[in-house]
N, C-alpha and C positions, 0 to 999 in steps of 0.2 A: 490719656494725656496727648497733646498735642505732640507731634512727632518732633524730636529735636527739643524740646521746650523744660527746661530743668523747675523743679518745684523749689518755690523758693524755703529757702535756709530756715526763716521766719516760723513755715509754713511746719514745715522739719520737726523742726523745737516743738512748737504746741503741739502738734499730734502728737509724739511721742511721749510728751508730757502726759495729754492726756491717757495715753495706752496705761504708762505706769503709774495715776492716779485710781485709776478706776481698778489696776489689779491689787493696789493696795488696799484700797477698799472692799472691795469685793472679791477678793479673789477670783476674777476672772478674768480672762484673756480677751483682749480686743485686736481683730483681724481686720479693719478696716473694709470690711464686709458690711454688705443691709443688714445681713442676718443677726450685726452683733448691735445695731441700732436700739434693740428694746433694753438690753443691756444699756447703754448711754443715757437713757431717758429715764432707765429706774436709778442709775445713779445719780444724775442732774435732779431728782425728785427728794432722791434723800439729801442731798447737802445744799440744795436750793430751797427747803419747803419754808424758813423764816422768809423769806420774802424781802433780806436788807440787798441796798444798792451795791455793796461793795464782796457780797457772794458774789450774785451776778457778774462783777467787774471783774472778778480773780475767774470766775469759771467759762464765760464767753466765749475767750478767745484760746484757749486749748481743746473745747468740747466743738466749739464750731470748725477750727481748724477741720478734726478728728471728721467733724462732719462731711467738711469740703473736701476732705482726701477720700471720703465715700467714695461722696459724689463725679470725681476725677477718676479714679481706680475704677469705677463700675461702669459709668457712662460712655465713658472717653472724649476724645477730643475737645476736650478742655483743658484751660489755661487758668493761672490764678492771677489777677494783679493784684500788687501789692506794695503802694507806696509808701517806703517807710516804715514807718511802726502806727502810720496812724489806723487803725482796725475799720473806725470809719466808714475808712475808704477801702478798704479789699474787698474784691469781689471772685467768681468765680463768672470766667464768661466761656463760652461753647463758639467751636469755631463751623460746624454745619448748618447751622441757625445761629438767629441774634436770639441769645438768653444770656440774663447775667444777673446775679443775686452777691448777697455777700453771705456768706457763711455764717459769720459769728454775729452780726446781725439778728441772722437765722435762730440760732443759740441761745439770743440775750432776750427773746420773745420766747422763747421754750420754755428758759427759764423763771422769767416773769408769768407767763401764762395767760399772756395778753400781749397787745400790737406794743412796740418799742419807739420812740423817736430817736431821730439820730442814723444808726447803720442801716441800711439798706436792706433790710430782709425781703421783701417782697420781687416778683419776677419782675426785670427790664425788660421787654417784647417790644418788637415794633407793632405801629398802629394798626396796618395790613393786619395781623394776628390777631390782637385784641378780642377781636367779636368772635369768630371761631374760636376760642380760648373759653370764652365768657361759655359759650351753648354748649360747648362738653365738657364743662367742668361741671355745669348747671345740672346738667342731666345725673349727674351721680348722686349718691343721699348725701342728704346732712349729714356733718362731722358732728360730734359734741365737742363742745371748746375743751374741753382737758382730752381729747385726742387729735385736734387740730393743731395745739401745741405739744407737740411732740416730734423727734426728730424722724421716729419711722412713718409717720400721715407725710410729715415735709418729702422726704422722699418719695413717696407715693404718689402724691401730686405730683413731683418734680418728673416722676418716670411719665407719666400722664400726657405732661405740656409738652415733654420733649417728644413723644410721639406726635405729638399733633403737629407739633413744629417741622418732624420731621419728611410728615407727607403735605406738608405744605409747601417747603423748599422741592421737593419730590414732585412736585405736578407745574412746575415751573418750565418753560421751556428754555432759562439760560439759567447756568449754576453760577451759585451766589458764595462768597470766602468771605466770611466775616474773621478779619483779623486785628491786630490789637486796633489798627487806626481806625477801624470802623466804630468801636466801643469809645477811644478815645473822643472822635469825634458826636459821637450821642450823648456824651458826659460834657461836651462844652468845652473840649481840650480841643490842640493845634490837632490837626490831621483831613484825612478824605473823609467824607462821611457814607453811610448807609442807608442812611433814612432815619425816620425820627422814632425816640425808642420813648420808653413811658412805663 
Protein backbone atom coordinates (compact mmCIF):
# COMPACT_ATOMS: atom_id res chain seq x y z
CA UNK A 1 0.00 0.00 0.00
CA UNK A 2 0.94 3.30 -0.52
CA UNK A 3 2.44 4.71 2.56
CA UNK A 4 -0.10 7.00 4.54
CA UNK A 5 -2.98 5.99 1.87
CA UNK A 6 -6.22 4.40 3.78
CA UNK A 7 -8.01 1.64 1.59
CA UNK A 8 -11.14 2.86 0.87
CA UNK A 9 -14.30 1.78 3.17
CA UNK A 10 -16.09 0.62 -0.32
CA UNK A 11 -13.08 -1.52 -0.93
CA UNK A 12 -13.51 -2.91 3.05
CA UNK A 13 -17.08 -4.15 2.44
CA UNK A 14 -16.61 -6.16 -0.72
CA UNK A 15 -13.56 -8.01 0.28
CA UNK A 16 -14.73 -8.95 3.32
CA UNK A 17 -17.91 -9.81 1.88
CA UNK A 18 -16.22 -11.73 -0.36
CA UNK A 19 -13.93 -13.65 2.45
CA UNK A 20 -17.36 -14.62 4.05
CA UNK A 21 -19.16 -15.74 0.84
CA UNK A 22 -16.68 -18.04 -0.11
CA UNK A 23 -16.25 -19.60 3.49
CA UNK A 24 -19.79 -20.11 3.44
CA UNK A 25 -19.60 -21.80 0.47
CA UNK A 26 -16.80 -23.60 0.67
CA UNK A 27 -15.74 -23.76 3.74
CA UNK A 28 -12.65 -22.18 3.28
CA UNK A 29 -10.68 -19.61 4.51
CA UNK A 30 -9.66 -16.59 2.35
CA UNK A 31 -6.17 -14.69 3.46
CA UNK A 32 -5.92 -12.29 0.89
CA UNK A 33 -2.86 -14.19 -0.30
CA UNK A 34 -2.05 -15.43 -4.32
CA UNK A 35 -1.99 -18.67 -2.73
CA UNK A 36 -5.81 -18.61 -1.87
CA UNK A 37 -6.51 -17.19 -5.62
CA UNK A 38 -7.34 -20.85 -7.08
CA UNK A 39 -9.72 -21.00 -4.33
CA UNK A 40 -11.56 -17.71 -5.68
CA UNK A 41 -11.69 -18.85 -9.24
CA UNK A 42 -13.16 -22.46 -8.30
CA UNK A 43 -15.65 -20.58 -6.43
CA UNK A 44 -16.51 -17.87 -9.07
CA UNK A 45 -16.75 -21.20 -11.34
CA UNK A 46 -19.27 -22.70 -9.25
CA UNK A 47 -21.74 -19.89 -8.73
CA UNK A 48 -20.95 -18.22 -12.10
CA UNK A 49 -21.06 -21.25 -14.53
CA UNK A 50 -25.02 -20.32 -15.86
CA UNK A 51 -23.57 -17.52 -17.56
CA UNK A 52 -26.74 -14.91 -16.55
CA UNK A 53 -25.82 -10.88 -16.40
CA UNK A 54 -26.96 -10.51 -13.11
CA UNK A 55 -24.59 -13.50 -11.32
CA UNK A 56 -21.97 -11.62 -12.72
CA UNK A 57 -23.32 -8.26 -11.45
CA UNK A 58 -23.84 -9.40 -7.61
CA UNK A 59 -20.31 -11.41 -7.92
CA UNK A 60 -17.86 -8.60 -9.75
CA UNK A 61 -17.42 -6.41 -7.31
CA UNK A 62 -16.79 -8.37 -4.08
CA UNK A 63 -14.46 -11.17 -5.87
CA UNK A 64 -12.69 -8.23 -7.72
CA UNK A 65 -12.45 -6.17 -4.78
CA UNK A 66 -11.05 -9.42 -2.87
CA UNK A 67 -8.76 -9.49 -5.90
CA UNK A 68 -7.49 -5.83 -5.81
CA UNK A 69 -6.74 -6.35 -2.04
CA UNK A 70 -4.38 -9.27 -3.64
CA UNK A 71 -3.11 -7.33 -5.63
CA UNK A 72 -2.28 -4.09 -3.00
CA UNK A 73 -1.27 -6.53 0.02
CA UNK A 74 1.29 -8.54 -2.21
CA UNK A 75 2.75 -5.92 -4.48
CA UNK A 76 2.69 -2.81 -2.71
CA UNK A 77 2.74 0.49 -3.45
CA UNK A 78 -0.56 0.87 -4.60
CA UNK A 79 -3.45 2.77 -4.32
CA UNK A 80 -7.06 2.25 -5.22
CA UNK A 81 -9.27 4.94 -6.83
CA UNK A 82 -12.46 4.79 -6.31
CA UNK A 83 -15.06 7.17 -7.32
CA UNK A 84 -18.33 6.72 -5.71
CA UNK A 85 -19.89 3.71 -6.09
CA UNK A 86 -19.64 3.74 -9.81
CA UNK A 87 -17.28 0.26 -10.10
CA UNK A 88 -16.80 1.37 -13.60
CA UNK A 89 -14.49 3.48 -12.77
CA UNK A 90 -12.27 2.00 -9.86
CA UNK A 91 -9.13 1.18 -10.51
CA UNK A 92 -6.05 -0.03 -8.83
CA UNK A 93 -2.89 2.21 -9.85
CA UNK A 94 0.91 1.62 -8.76
CA UNK A 95 2.93 4.43 -7.67
CA UNK A 96 6.75 3.10 -8.90
CA UNK A 97 5.52 2.76 -12.54
CA UNK A 98 2.40 4.00 -14.53
CA UNK A 99 0.02 0.55 -14.15
CA UNK A 100 -3.48 0.76 -13.38
CA UNK A 101 -6.34 -1.76 -14.08
CA UNK A 102 -9.64 -1.90 -12.34
CA UNK A 103 -10.23 -4.88 -10.43
CA UNK A 104 -13.68 -5.93 -10.70
CA UNK A 105 -13.48 -5.36 -14.27
CA UNK A 106 -10.80 -7.95 -13.91
CA UNK A 107 -13.67 -10.17 -12.19
CA UNK A 108 -16.59 -9.56 -14.58
CA UNK A 109 -14.26 -11.12 -17.55
CA UNK A 110 -13.13 -14.13 -15.13
CA UNK A 111 -16.46 -14.51 -14.62
CA UNK A 112 -17.86 -14.23 -18.10
CA UNK A 113 -14.75 -16.14 -19.52
CA UNK A 114 -14.28 -13.69 -22.12
CA UNK A 115 -13.17 -9.74 -22.74
CA UNK A 116 -16.05 -7.44 -20.88
CA UNK A 117 -17.15 -4.05 -22.19
CA UNK A 118 -17.41 -1.37 -19.96
CA UNK A 119 -14.92 -1.68 -16.72
CA UNK A 120 -11.51 -1.36 -17.44
CA UNK A 121 -9.83 -4.68 -16.95
CA UNK A 122 -7.00 -4.62 -19.21
CA UNK A 123 -3.43 -2.87 -18.15
CA UNK A 124 -3.05 1.17 -18.45
CA UNK A 125 0.82 1.43 -19.37
CA UNK A 126 2.34 4.33 -20.93
CA UNK A 127 3.46 4.08 -24.65
CA UNK A 128 7.20 4.11 -23.87
CA UNK A 129 6.32 0.50 -22.29
CA UNK A 130 3.99 -0.99 -24.70
CA UNK A 131 6.47 -2.65 -26.98
CA UNK A 132 8.85 -4.08 -24.30
CA UNK A 133 5.56 -5.33 -22.70
CA UNK A 134 4.27 -6.79 -25.99
CA UNK A 135 8.10 -9.04 -26.61
CA UNK A 136 8.06 -10.53 -23.00
CA UNK A 137 4.80 -11.25 -22.77
CA UNK A 138 5.02 -12.83 -26.25
CA UNK A 139 7.89 -15.02 -25.47
CA UNK A 140 5.90 -16.98 -22.73
CA UNK A 141 3.34 -19.98 -24.05
CA UNK A 142 0.06 -19.66 -24.76
CA UNK A 143 -2.52 -19.47 -22.08
CA UNK A 144 -5.71 -21.73 -22.93
CA UNK A 145 -8.77 -19.20 -22.66
CA UNK A 146 -10.26 -20.97 -19.45
CA UNK A 147 -6.90 -20.27 -17.80
CA UNK A 148 -6.37 -16.86 -18.96
CA UNK A 149 -9.65 -16.15 -17.28
CA UNK A 150 -8.92 -16.81 -14.23
CA UNK A 151 -7.82 -14.77 -11.26
CA UNK A 152 -4.41 -16.67 -10.47
CA UNK A 153 -3.08 -16.39 -14.69
CA UNK A 154 -4.33 -12.36 -14.09
CA UNK A 155 -2.03 -12.25 -11.33
CA UNK A 156 0.79 -13.99 -12.99
CA UNK A 157 0.75 -11.83 -15.67
CA UNK A 158 0.27 -8.99 -13.41
CA UNK A 159 3.59 -10.10 -11.32
CA UNK A 160 5.16 -10.46 -15.02
CA UNK A 161 4.43 -6.56 -16.20
CA UNK A 162 5.23 -5.33 -13.03
CA UNK A 163 8.70 -6.51 -13.20
CA UNK A 164 9.16 -5.27 -16.44
CA UNK A 165 7.96 -2.08 -15.43
CA UNK A 166 9.92 -2.23 -12.82
CA UNK A 167 13.43 -2.40 -14.64
CA UNK A 168 12.37 0.00 -16.82
CA UNK A 169 11.79 2.80 -14.42
CA UNK A 170 15.22 1.22 -12.86
CA UNK A 171 17.51 2.00 -15.84
CA UNK A 172 16.23 5.55 -16.15
CA UNK A 173 18.56 8.17 -15.09
CA UNK A 174 15.88 10.62 -13.24
CA UNK A 175 13.17 8.86 -10.80
CA UNK A 176 9.79 9.10 -12.03
CA UNK A 177 6.43 9.46 -8.89
CA UNK A 178 3.50 8.59 -10.41
CA UNK A 179 0.80 9.95 -8.14
CA UNK A 180 -2.81 10.22 -8.06
CA UNK A 181 -2.41 13.57 -10.59
CA UNK A 182 -0.48 11.74 -12.99
CA UNK A 183 -3.23 8.84 -13.39
CA UNK A 184 -5.91 11.67 -13.13
CA UNK A 185 -4.33 13.39 -15.76
CA UNK A 186 -4.04 10.14 -18.35
CA UNK A 187 -7.69 9.51 -17.66
CA UNK A 188 -8.60 13.08 -19.05
CA UNK A 189 -9.26 14.63 -15.49
CA UNK A 190 -7.83 18.27 -14.21
CA UNK A 191 -4.24 17.60 -13.20
CA UNK A 192 -0.20 17.41 -14.17
CA UNK A 193 0.11 14.81 -16.52
CA UNK A 194 2.78 11.86 -17.09
CA UNK A 195 2.68 11.10 -20.37
CA UNK A 196 0.10 9.27 -22.44
CA UNK A 197 -1.23 6.03 -20.92
CA UNK A 198 -3.16 3.38 -23.29
Amino acid sequence: MVPGEEVPAVIEQLSEGCVRFVQQALNLPLDFTPETLPILDHYVRERGRDGREEISALLSPPTGAYFGEVVRRTLGYVRWHCPGDEYDRFRIEFEPFFLSFNPIGAATEVIRQGQATGPGAHFDVLDEARDVLKETLNKHARVPTEDFYTFTMRYEVLEQVAEVLIALESARKERRHFGPEVYRAARGEPGIGGGKAS
